[in-house]
C-alpha positions as CSV (number, residue, x, y, z in Angstrom):
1,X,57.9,126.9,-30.1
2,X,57.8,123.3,-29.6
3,X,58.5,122.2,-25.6
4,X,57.2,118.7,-25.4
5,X,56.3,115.8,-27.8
6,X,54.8,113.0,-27.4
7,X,53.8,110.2,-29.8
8,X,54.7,107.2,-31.4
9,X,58.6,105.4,-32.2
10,X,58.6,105.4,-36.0
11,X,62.2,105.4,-37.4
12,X,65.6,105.2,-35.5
13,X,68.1,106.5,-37.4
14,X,72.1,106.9,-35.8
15,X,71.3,110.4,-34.7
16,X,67.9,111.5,-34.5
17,X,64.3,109.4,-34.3
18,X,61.2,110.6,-36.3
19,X,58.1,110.7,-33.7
20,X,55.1,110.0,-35.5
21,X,52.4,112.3,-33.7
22,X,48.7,111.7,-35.3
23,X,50.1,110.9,-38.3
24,X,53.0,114.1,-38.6
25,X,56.3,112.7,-38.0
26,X,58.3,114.9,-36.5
27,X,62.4,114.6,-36.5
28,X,63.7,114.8,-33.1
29,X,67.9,114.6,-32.8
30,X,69.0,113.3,-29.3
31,X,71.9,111.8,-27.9
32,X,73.2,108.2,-28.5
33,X,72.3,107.1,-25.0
34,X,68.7,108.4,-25.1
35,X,68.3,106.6,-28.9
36,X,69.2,103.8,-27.5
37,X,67.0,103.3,-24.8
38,X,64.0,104.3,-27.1
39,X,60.8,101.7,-26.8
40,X,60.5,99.5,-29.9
41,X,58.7,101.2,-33.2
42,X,55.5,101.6,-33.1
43,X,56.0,102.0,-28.7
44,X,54.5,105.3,-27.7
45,X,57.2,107.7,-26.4
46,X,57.6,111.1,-24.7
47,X,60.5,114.2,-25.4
48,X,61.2,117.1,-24.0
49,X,62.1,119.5,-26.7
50,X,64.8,122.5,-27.4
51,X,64.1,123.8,-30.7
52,X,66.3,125.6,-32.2
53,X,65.5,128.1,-35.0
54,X,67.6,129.0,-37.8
55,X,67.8,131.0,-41.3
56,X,67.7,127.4,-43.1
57,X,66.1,124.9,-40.8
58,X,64.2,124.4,-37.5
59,X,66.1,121.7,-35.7
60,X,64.2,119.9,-32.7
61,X,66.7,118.5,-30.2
62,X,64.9,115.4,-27.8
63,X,65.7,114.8,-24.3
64,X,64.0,112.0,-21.6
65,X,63.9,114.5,-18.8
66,X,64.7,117.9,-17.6
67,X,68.0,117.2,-16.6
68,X,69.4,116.0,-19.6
69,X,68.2,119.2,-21.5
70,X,69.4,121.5,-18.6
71,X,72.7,120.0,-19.6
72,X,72.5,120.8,-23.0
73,X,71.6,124.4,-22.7
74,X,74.5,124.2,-20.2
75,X,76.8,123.3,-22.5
76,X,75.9,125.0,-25.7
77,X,76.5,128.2,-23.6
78,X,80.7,127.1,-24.2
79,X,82.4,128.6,-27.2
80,X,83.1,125.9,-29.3
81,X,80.4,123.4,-28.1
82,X,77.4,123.2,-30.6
83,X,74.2,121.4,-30.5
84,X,75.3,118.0,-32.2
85,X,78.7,118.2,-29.8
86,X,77.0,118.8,-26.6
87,X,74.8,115.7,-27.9
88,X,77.9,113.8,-28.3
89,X,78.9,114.7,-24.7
90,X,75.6,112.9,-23.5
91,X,75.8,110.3,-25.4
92,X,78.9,109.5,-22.9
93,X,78.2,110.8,-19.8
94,X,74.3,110.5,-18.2
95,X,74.1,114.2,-15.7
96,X,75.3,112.8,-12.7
97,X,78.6,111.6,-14.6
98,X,78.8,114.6,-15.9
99,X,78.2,116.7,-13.0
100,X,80.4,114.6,-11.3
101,X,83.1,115.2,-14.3
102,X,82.9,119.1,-14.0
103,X,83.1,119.6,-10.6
104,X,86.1,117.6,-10.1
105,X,87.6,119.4,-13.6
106,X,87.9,115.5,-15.1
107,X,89.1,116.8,-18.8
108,X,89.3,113.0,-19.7
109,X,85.7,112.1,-19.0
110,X,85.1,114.8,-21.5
111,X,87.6,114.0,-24.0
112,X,85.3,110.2,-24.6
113,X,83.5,112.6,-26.8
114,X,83.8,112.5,-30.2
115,X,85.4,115.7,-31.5
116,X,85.8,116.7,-28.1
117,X,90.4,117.4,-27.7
118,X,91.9,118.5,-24.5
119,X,91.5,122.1,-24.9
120,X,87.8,122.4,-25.2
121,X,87.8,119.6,-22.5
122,X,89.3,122.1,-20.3
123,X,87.7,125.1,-21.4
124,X,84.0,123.2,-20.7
125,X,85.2,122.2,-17.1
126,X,86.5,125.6,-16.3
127,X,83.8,127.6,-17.4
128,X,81.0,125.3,-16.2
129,X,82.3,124.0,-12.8
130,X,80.5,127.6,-11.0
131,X,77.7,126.8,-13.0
132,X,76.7,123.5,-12.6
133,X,74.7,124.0,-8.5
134,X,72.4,126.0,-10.8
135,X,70.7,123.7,-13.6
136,X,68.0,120.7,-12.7
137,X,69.4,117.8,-13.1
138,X,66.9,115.7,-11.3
139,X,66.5,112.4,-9.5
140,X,70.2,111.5,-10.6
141,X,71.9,114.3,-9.4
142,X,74.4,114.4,-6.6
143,X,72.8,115.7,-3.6
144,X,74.8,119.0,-2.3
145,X,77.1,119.1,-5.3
146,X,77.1,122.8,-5.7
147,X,77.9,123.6,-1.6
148,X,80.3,120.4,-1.5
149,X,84.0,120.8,-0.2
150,X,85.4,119.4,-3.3
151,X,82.7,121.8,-5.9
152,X,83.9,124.5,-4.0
153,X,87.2,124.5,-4.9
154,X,89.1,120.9,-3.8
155,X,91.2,122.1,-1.0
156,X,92.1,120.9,2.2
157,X,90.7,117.3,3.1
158,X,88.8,116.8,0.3
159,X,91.4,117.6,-1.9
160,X,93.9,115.6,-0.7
161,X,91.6,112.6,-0.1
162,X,90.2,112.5,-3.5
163,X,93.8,113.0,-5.2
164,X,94.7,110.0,-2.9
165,X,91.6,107.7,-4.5
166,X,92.7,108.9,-7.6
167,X,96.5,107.6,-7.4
168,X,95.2,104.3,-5.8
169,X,93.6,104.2,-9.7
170,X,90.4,104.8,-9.4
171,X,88.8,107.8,-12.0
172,X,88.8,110.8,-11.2
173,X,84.9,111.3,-11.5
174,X,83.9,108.1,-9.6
175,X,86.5,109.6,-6.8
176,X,85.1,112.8,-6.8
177,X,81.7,111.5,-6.1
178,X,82.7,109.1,-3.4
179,X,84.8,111.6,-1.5
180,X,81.6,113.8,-1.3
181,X,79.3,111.3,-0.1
182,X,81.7,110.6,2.5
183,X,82.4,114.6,3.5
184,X,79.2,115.3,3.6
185,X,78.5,111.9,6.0
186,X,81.5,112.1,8.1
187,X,81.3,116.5,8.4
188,X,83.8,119.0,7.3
189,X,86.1,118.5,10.4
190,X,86.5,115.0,9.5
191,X,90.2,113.5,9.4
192,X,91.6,112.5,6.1
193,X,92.1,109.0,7.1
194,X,88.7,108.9,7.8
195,X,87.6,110.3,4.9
196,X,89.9,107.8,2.6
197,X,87.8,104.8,4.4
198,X,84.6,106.3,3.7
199,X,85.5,107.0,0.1
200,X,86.7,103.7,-0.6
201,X,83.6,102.0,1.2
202,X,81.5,104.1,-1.2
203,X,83.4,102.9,-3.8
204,X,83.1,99.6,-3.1
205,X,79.0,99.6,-3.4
């Protein structure tokens, strides 16, 4: 079972890159996101690897760090979401977009994804929002997602303070994140004024 590769950039093709290691080139499929910031051919580079075994082929499946291929096992656990769809997922959304997507159940976020419709947008964001706390997601993840006010079910304060970002136009995702930055300064017994302020200051970084 193949966990790690590292070699050299030899060909980029739309979906997948071939590593050349000591002369074997190995084919490694990985998001559009990750292709695109590969190093220049002949650059040395460095994938972690989910292989995945089959009748008919042995599939390697490249990711930059652990947190983008936490995702994907994360999302090839939904019916319906395959290995080449949940790379199409991250080819739009980096993990702390997505996270931030889930947790605040942001179907459209999802729906960027090419031959991803509303209905398996919702089906991913209900089945995963309990899940996400648990995967690595690394230096980009939101601190305290899993035990924040709005993960843990958007009620009260939180709630109403991100719906309010969210009808002054900003997306839902972006709100989500800002509203639990500024819970988790501001304390779970802050007003909703209060926390409106502190959202839109975040916002305004």
């Amino acid at each position: 079972m193949i966990a790690m590769l590292s070699g050299l950039v030899d060909q980029v093709a739309v979906d997948s890159v071939i590593v050349d290691v000591r002369g074997v080139g190995y084919l490694v499929f990985a998001s559009s996101r990750t292709l695109g910031n590969l190093p220049a051919k002949g650059e040395p580079v460095r994938f972690l690897i989910e292989t995945h075994v089959r009748e008919d082929h042995i599939h390697l499946y490249g990711f930059a760090d652990e947190g983008e291929r936490s995702w994907f096992r994360l999302l090839t656990t939904v019916q319906g979401v395959g290995a080449r769809l949940a790379l199409a997922i991250q080819g739009v959304l980096a993990p702390e977009p997505l996270t931030a997507a889930i947790l605040s159940q942001d179907k459209t976020a999802l729906a960027r994804a090419d031959g991803v419709g509303p209905k398996l947008a919702a089906r991913i964001c209900n089945e995963l929002r309990d899940k996400v706390g648990g995967i690595a997601l690394g230096p980009g993840a939101i601190p305290g997602a899993a035990s924040s006010p709005v993960a843990a079910g958007a009620t009260g304060i939180a709630a109403d303070a991100l719906s309010a970002l969210v009808n002054l136009g900003y997306p839902r995702a972006d709100a989500y994140t800002a509203v639990s930055k500024a819970v988790r300064k501001l304390g779970a017994d802050a007003k909703l004024d209060a926390v409106i302020r502190a959202g839109l200051q975040e916002l305004g970084r």
